[in-house]
DRENPA-3360 file (N, C-alpha, C; in nm, 2 decimals, always signed):
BEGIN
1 = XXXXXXXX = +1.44/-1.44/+1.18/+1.53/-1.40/+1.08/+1.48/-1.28/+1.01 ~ +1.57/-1.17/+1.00/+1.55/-1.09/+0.86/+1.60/-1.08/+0.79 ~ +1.54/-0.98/+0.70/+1.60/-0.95/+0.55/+1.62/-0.80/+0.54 ~ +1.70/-0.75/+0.51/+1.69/-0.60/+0.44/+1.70/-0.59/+0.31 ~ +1.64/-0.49/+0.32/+1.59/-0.46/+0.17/+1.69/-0.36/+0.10 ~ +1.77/-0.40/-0.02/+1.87/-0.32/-0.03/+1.88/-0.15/-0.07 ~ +1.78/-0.15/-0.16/+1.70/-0.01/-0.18/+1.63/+0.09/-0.04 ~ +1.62/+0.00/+0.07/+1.55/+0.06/+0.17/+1.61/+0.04/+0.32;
9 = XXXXXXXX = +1.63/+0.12/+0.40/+1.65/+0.03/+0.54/+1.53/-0.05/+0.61 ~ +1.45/-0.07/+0.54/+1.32/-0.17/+0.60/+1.39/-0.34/+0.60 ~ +1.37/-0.39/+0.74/+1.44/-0.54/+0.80/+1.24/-0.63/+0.77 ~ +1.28/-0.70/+0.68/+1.14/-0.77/+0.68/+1.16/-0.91/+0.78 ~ +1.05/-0.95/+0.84/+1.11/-1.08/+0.94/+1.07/-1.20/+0.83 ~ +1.16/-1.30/+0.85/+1.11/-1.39/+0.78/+1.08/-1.54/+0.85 ~ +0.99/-1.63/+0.80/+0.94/-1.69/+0.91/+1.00/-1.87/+0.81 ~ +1.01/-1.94/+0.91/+1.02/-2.07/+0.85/+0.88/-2.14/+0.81;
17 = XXXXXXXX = +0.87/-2.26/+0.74/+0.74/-2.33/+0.72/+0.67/-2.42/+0.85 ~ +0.78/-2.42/+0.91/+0.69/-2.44/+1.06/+0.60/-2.33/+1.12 ~ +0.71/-2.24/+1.12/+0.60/-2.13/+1.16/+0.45/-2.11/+1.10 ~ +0.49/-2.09/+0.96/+0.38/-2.04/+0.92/+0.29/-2.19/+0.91 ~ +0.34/-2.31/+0.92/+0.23/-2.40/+0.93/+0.16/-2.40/+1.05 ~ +0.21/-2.35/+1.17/+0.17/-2.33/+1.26/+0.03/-2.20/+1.28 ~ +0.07/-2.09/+1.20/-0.06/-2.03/+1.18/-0.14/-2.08/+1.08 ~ -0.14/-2.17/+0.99/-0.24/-2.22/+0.92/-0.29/-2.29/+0.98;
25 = XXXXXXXX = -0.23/-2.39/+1.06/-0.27/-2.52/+1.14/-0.26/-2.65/+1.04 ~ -0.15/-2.61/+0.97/-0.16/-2.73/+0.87/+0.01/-2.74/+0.89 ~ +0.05/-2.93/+0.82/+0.18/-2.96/+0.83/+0.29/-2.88/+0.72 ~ +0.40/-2.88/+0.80/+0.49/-2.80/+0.71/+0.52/-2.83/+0.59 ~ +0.49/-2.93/+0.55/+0.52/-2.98/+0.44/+0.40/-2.94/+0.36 ~ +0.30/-2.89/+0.39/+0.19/-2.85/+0.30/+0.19/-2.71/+0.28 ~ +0.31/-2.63/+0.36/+0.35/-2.49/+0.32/+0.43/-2.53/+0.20 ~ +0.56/-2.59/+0.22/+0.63/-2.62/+0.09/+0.55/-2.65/+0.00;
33 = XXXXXXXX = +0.45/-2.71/-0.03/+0.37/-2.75/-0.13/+0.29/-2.62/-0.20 ~ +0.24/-2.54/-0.10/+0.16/-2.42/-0.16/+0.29/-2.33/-0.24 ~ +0.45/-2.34/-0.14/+0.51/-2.27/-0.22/+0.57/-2.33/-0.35 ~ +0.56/-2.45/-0.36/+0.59/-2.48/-0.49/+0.51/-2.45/-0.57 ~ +0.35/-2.47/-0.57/+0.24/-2.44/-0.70/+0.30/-2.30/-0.67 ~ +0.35/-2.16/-0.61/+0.29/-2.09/-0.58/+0.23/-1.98/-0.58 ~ +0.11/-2.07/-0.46/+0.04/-2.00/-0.37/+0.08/-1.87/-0.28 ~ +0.21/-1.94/-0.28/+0.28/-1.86/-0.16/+0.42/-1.84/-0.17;
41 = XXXXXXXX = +0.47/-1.71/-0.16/+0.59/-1.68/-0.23/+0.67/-1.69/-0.12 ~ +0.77/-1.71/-0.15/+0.90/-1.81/-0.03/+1.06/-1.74/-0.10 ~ +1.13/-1.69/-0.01/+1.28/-1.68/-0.04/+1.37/-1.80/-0.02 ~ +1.46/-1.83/-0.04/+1.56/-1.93/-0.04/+1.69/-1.82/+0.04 ~ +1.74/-1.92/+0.14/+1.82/-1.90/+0.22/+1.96/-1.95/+0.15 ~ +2.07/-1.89/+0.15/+2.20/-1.94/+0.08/+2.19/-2.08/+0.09 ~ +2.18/-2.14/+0.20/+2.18/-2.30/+0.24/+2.04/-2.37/+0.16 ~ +1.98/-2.31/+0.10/+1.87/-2.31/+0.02/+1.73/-2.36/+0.09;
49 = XXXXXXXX = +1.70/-2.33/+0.23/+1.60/-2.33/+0.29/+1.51/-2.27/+0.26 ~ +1.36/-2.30/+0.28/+1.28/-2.17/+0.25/+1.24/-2.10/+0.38 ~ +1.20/-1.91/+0.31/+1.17/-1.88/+0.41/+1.01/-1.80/+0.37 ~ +0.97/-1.74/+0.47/+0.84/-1.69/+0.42/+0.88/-1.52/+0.44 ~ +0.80/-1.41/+0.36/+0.80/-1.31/+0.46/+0.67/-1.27/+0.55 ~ +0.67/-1.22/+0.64/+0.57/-1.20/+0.77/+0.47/-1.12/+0.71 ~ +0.51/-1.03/+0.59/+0.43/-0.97/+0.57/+0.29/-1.00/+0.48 ~ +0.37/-1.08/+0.39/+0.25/-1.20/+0.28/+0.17/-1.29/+0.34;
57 = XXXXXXXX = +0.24/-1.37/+0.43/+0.19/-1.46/+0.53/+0.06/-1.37/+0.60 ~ +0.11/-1.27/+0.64/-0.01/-1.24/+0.77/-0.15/-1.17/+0.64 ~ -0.12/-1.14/+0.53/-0.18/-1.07/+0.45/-0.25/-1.20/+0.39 ~ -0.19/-1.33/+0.36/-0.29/-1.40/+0.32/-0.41/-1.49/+0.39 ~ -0.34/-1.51/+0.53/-0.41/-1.51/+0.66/-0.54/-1.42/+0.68 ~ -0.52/-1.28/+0.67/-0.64/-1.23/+0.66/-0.74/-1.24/+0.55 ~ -0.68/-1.30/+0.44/-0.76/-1.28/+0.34/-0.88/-1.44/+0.38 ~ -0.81/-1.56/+0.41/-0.85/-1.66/+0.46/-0.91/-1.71/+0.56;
65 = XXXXXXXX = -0.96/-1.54/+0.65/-1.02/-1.61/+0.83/-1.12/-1.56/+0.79 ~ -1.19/-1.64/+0.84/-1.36/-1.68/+0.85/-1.37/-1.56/+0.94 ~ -1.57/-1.53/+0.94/-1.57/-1.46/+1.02/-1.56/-1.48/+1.16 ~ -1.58/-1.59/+1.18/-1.57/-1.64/+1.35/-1.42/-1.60/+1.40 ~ -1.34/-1.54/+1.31/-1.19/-1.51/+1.37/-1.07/-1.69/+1.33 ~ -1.14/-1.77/+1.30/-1.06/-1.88/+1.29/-0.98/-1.89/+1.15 ~ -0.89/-1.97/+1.15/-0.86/-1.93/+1.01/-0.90/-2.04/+0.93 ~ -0.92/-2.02/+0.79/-0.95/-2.12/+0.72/-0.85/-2.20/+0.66;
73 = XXX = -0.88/-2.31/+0.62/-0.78/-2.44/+0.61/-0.77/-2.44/+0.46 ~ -0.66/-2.44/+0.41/-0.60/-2.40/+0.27/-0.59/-2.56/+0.22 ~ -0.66/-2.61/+0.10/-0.56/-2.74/+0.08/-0.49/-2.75/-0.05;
% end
């Protein structure tokens, strides 16, 4: 899924909480949870789903990988 941005022609991808649980390696339900405190900023879909953008996600990802390359486990 994307988004455009109305000010810009930039299409941001946006990912579900599976996805991005999937690069944490943690349950999707513990994405929803970071975005409720949040940790993590989430759009709502008309249907009122959440979504992530690709770009925050992969930006807090890097902030969170060890140096061995793995990532670290958020709780």
């Amino acid at each position: 899924m994307t988004i455009a941005a109305a000010s810009h022609q930039v299409e941001e991808h946006l990912l579900t909480p599976g996805e991005v649980a999937t690069l944490f390696r943690v349950d999707p339900k513990t994405v929803t949870r970071w975005a409720t405190a949040g940790r993590i900023g989430s759009i709502r879909t008309p249907g009122g789903h959440r979504r992530f953008r690709e770009s925050e996600v992969q930006h807090l990802l890097s902030q969170l990988t060890t140096e061995a390359g793995e990532p670290a486990r958020v709780e």
